[in-house]
N, C-alpha and C positions, 0 to 999 in steps of 0.2 A: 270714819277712819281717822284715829289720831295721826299727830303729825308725827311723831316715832313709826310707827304703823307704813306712813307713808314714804318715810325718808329709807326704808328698810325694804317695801317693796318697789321704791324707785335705784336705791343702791346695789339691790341683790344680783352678783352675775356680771356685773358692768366693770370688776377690776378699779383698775389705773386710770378709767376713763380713757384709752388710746392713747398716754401719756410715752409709754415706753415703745412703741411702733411710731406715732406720728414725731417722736423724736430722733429716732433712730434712722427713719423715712428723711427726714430734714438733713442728718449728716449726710447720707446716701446719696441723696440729689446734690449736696454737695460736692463733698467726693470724686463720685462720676462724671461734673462740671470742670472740675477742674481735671482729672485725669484726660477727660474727654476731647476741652481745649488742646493742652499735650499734644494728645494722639495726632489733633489736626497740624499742629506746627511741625512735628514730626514728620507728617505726612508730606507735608510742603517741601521739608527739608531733602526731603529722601527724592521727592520727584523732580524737583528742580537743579537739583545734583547726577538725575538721571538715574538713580537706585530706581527698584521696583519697592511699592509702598506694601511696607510688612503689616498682614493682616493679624499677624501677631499682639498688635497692640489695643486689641480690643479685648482682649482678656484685662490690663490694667483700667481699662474705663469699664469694663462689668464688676470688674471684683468691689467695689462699694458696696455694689444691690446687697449682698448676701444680709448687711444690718438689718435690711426690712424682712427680711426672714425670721430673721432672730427676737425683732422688735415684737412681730405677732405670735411667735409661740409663749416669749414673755408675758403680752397679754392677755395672752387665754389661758396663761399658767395662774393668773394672778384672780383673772373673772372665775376659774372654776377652782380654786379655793376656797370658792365662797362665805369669803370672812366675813364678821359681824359690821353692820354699816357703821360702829363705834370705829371701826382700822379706817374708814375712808382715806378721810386726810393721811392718812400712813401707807394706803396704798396710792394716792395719787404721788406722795413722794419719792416711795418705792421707784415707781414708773419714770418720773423724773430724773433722777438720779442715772437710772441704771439705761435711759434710753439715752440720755445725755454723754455716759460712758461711749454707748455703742454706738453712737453719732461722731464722739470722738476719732474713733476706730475708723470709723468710714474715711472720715476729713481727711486721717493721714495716708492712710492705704492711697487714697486718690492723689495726693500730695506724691508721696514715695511711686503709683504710680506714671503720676507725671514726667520723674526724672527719670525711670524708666525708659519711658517713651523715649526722651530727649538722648539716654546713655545708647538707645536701637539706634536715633536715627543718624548719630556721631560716629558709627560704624561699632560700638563697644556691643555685640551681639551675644550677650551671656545670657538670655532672656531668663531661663532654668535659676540663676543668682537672685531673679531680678522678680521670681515667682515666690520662690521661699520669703524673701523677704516680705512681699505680701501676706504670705500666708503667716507670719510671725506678727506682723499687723492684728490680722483675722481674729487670732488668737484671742487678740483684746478683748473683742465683743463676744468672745465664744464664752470665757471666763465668767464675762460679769452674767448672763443670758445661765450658764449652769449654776453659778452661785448663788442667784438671786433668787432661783427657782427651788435650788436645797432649799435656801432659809426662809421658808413661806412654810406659815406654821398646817400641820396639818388640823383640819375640822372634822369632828365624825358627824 
């Protein structure tokens, strides 16, 4: 087996190498840390003030994950194209890139739902404001996750 031979049937099928998931997975657990935190000083806020703690603010610490959704249909978009192991490098940056985007996405959403949290437990109870704006976050990674995946050439 030449080493063409081999580098072709060790590339074939393998994508972005988990480039655009294990990056997107990175903002996510980000994210969700920081939203997460939030919820908890929120939480304190609201009980030590003698509010009941709104369990409302678990949707700002979940809405990150959704990047790792996104991250893996990317990567399966990218392994079953099965481009020639000549794109490697072009699909490992692909992956980079476009998980790096949706990592972005996450980071803020967790960020945005942060203050969130912090706008519940201050008494500003618009949550419905404070969801869309997330979902205009979301948006980010939903973009780059459909565009990436148009522009991936078709192979017959």
């Amino acid at each position: 087996m030449g080493f063409l031979a081999f580098i072709e049937t060790t590339v074939q099928g393998l994508g972005d190498m988990g480039m655009s998931l294990s990056i997107a997975a990175i903002g996510s657990a980000i994210g969700t840390g920081i939203a997460g935190m939030a919820a908890i000083g929120a939480w304190k806020k609201m009980i030590t003030s003698g509010q009941k703690a709104a369990t409302a603010l678990l949707i700002f610490v979940g809405a990150p994950l959704s990047q790792v959704i996104y991250g893996m249909i990317l990567k399966n978009a990218i392994a079953d194209a099965n481009l020639s192991p000549d794109s490697y490098v072009w699909q490992i940056i692909i992956g980079l890139f476009a998980g790096a985007a949706m990592a972005g996405s996450a980071i803020f959403q967790g960020k945005a739902g942060a203050r969130a949290c912090d706008a519940i437990a201050s008494g500003a109870n618009d949550t419905a404001k404070y969801i869309m704006i997330i979902g205009v976050v979301e948006t980010v990674a939903l973009f780059v996750m459909i565009f990436t995946m148009t522009g991936l050439p078709i192979v017959q």
